[in-house]
N, CA, C and O atoms as a DFTB+ gen file, in Angstrom:
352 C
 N C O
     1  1       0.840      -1.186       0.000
     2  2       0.000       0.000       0.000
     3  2       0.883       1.247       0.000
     4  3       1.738       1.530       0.839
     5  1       0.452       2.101      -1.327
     6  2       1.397       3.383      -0.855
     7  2       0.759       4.008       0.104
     8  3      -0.279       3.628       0.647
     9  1       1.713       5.516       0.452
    10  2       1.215       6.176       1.366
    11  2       0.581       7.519       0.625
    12  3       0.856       7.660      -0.567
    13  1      -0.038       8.256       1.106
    14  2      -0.937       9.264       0.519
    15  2      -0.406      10.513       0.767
    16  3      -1.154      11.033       1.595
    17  1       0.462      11.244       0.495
    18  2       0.922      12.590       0.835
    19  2      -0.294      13.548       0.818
    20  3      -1.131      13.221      -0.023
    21  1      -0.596      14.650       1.539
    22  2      -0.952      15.865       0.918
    23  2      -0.015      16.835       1.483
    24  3       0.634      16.826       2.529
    25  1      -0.132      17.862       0.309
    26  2       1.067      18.675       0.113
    27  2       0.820      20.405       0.757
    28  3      -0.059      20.876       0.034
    29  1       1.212      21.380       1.707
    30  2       0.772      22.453       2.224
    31  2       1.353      23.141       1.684
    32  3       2.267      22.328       1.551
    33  1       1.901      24.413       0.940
    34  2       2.783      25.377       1.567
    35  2       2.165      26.581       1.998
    36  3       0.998      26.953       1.873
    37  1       3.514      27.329       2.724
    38  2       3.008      27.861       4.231
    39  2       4.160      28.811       4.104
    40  3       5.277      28.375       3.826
    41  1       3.878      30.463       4.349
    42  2       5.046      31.069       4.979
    43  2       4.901      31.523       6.226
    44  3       3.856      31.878       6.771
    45  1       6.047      31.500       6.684
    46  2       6.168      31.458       7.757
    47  2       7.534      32.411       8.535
    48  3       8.660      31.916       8.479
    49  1       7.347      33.671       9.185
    50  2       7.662      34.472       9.216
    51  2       8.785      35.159       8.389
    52  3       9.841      35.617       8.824
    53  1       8.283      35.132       6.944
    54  2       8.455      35.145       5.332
    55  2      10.107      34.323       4.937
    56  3      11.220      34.642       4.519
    57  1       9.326      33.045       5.415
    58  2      10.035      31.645       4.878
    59  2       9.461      30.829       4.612
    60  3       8.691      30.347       5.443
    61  1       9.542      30.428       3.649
    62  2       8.182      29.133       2.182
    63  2       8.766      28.025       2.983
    64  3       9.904      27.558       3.012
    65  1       7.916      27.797       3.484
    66  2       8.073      25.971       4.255
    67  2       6.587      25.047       3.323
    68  3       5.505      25.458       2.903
    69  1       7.297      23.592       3.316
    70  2       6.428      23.072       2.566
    71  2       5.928      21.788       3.734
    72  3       6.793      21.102       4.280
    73  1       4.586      21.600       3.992
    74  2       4.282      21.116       5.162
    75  2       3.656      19.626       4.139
    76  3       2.671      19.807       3.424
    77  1       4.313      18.278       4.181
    78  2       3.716      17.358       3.535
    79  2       2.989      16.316       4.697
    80  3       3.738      15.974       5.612
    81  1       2.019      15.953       4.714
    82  2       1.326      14.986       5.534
    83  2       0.555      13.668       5.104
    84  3      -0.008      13.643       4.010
    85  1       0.527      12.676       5.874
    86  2       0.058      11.444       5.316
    87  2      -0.916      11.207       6.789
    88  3      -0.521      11.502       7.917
    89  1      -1.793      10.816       6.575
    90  2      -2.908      10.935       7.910
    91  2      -2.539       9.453       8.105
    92  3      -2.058       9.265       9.222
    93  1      -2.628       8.302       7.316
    94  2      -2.613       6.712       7.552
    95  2      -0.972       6.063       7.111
    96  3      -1.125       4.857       6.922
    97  1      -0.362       6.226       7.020
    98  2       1.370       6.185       7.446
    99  2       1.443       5.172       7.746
   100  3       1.458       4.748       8.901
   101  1       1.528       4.316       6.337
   102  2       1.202       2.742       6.418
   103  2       0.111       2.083       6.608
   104  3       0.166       0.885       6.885
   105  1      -1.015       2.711       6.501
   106  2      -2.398       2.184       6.634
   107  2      -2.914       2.051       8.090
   108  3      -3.956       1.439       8.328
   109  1      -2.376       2.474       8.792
   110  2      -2.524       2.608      10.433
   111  2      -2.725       3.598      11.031
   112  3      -2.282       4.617      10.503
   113  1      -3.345       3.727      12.152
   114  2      -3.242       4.886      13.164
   115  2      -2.174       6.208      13.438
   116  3      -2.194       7.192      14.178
   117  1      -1.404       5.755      12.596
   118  2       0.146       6.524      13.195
   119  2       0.404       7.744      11.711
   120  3       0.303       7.327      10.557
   121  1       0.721       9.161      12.011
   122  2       0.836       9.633      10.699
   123  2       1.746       9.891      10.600
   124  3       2.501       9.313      11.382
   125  1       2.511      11.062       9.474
   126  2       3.309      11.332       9.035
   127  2       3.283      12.646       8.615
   128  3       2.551      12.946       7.672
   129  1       4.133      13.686       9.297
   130  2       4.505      14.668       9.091
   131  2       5.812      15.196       8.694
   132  3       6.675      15.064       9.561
   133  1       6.313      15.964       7.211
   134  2       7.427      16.605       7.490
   135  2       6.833      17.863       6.884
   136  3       5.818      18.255       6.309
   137  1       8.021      18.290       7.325
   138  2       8.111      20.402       7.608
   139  2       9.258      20.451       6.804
   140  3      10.188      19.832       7.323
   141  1       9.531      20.965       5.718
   142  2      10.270      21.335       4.612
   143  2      11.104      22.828       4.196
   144  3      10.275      23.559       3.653
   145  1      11.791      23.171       4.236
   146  2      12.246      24.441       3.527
   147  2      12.899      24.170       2.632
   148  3      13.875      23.437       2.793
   149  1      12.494      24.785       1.132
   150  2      13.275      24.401      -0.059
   151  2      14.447      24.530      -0.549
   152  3      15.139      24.096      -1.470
   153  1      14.493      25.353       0.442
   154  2      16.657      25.442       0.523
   155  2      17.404      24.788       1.615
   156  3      18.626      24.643       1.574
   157  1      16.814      24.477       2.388
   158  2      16.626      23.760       3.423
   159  2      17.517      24.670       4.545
   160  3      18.388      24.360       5.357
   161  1      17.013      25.654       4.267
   162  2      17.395      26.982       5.627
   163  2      16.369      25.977       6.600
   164  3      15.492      25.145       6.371
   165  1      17.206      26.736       8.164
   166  2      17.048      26.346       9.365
   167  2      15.612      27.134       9.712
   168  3      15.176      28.222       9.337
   169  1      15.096      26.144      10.560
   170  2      13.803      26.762      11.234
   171  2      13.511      26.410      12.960
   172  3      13.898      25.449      13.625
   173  1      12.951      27.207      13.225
   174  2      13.068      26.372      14.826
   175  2      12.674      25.137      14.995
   176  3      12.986      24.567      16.041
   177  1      12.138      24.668      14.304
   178  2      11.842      22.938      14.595
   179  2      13.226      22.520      13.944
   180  3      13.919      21.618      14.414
   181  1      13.411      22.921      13.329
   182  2      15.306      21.755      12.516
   183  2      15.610      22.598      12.054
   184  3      14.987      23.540      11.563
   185  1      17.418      22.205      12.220
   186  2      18.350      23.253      11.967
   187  2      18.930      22.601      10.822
   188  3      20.007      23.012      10.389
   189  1      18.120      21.271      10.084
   190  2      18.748      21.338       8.779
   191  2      17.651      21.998       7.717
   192  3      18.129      22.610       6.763
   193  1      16.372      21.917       7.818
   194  2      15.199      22.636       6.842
   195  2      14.447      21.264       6.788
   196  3      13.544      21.099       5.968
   197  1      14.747      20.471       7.492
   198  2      13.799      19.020       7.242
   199  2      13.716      18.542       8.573
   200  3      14.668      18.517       9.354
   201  1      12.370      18.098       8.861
   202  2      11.650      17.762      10.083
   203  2      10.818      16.510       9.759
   204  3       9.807      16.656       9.072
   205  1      11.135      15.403      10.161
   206  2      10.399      13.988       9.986
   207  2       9.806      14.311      10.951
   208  3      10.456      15.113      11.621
   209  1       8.458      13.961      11.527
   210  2       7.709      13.886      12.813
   211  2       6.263      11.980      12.518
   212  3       5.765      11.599      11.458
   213  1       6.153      11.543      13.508
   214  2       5.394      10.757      13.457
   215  2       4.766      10.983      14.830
   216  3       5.273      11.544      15.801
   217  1       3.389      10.352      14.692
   218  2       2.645      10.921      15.551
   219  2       1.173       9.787      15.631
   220  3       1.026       8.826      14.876
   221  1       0.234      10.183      16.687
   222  2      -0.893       9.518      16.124
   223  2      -2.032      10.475      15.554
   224  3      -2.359      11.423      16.268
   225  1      -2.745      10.281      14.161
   226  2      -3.401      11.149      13.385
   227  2      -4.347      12.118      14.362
   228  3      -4.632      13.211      13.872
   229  1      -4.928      11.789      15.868
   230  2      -5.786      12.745      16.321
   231  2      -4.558      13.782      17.080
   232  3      -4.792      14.718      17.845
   233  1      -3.520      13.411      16.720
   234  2      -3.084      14.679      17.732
   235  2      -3.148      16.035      16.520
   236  3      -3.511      17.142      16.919
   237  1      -2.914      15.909      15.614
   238  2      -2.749      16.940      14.589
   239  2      -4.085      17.231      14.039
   240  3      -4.030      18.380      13.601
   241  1      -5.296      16.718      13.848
   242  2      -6.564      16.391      14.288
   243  2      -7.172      17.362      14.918
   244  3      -7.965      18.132      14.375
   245  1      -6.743      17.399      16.467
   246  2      -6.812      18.117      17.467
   247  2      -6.627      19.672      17.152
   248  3      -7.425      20.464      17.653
   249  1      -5.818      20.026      16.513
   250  2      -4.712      20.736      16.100
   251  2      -5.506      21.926      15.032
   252  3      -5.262      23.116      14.837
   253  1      -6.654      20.906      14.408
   254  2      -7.491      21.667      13.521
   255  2      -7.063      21.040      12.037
   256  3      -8.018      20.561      11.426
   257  1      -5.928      20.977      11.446
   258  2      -5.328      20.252      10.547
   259  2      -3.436      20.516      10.764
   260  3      -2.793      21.084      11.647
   261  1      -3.043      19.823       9.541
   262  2      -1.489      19.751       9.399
   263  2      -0.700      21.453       9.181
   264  3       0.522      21.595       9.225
   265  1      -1.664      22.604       8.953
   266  2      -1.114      23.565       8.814
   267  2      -1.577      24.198      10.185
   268  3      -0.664      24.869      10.666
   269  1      -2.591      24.189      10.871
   270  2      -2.912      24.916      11.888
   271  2      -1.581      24.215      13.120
   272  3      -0.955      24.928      13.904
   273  1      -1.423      22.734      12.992
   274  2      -0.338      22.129      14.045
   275  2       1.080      22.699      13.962
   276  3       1.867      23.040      14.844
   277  1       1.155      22.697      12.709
   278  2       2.941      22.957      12.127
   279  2       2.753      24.596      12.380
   280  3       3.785      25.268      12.362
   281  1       1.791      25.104      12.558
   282  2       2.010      26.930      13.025
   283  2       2.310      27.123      14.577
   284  3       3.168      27.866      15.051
   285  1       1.440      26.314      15.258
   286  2       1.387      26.121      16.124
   287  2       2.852      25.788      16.971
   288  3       3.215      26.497      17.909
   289  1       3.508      24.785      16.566
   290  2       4.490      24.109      16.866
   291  2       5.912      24.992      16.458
   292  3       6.943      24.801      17.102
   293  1       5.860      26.013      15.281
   294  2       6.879      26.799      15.013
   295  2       6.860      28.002      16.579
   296  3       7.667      28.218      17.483
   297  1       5.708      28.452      16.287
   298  2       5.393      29.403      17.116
   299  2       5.973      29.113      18.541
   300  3       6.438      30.061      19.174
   301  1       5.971      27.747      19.127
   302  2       5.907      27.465      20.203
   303  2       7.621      27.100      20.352
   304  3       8.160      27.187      21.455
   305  1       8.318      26.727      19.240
   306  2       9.832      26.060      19.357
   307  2      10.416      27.220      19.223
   308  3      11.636      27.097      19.338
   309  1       9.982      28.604      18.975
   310  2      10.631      30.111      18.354
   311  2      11.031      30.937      19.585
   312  3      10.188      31.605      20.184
   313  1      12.237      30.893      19.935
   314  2      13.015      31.460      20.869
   315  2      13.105      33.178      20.767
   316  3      13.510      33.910      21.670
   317  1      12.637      33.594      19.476
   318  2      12.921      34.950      19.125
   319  2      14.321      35.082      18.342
   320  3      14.390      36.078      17.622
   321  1      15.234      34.400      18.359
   322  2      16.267      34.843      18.376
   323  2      16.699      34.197      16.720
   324  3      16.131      33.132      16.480
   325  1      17.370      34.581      15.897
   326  2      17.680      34.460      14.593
   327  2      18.181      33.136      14.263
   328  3      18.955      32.814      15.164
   329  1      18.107      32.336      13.495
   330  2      18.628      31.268      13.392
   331  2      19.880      30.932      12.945
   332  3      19.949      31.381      11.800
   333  1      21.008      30.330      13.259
   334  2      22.128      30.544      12.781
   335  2      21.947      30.039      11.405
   336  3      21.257      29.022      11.327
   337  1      22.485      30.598      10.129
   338  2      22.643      29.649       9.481
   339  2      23.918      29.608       8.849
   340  3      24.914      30.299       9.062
   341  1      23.709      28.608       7.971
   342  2      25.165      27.401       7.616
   343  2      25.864      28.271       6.365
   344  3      25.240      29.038       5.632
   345  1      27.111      28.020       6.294
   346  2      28.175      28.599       5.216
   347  2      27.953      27.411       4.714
   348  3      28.192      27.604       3.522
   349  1      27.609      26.140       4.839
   350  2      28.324      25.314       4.183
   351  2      27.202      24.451       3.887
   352  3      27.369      23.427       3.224
């Protein structure tokens, strides 16, 4: 069985993050979230631009959907403070 992506994008304090989600993540209870930046600049959830997350589908659910959670969750990991990013 494949898995079913749906695809978000989202800016986010004017950085294009691409929010992909799979609600059944193997046909089961358990989903699949990643959080994307297409250059893969740092964000407060990951300091490489890519965020695997697994989860069970009502927590994000809860959440309202996969873009209301992943706002939520930036908002909440965001120290204020600039993100370093990479020379390399």
């Amino acid at each position: 069985m494949a898995n079913i992506y749906e695809e978000f994008q989202i800016t986010w304090n004017g950085q294009q993050i691409t929010i992909r989600w799979c609600a059944e993540w193997l046909g089961g209870d358990t989903a699949h979230l990643e959080v994307i930046t297409p250059d893969r600049s740092p964000h407060p959830i990951s300091q490489t631009g890519y965020r695997s997350h697994f989860c069970p589908r009502e927590v994000v659910e809860d959440a309202g959907d996969p873009v209301a959670f992943v706002m939520a969750w930036l908002e909440h990991a965001d120290d204020g403070k600039p993100v370093q990013l990479s020379l390399f």
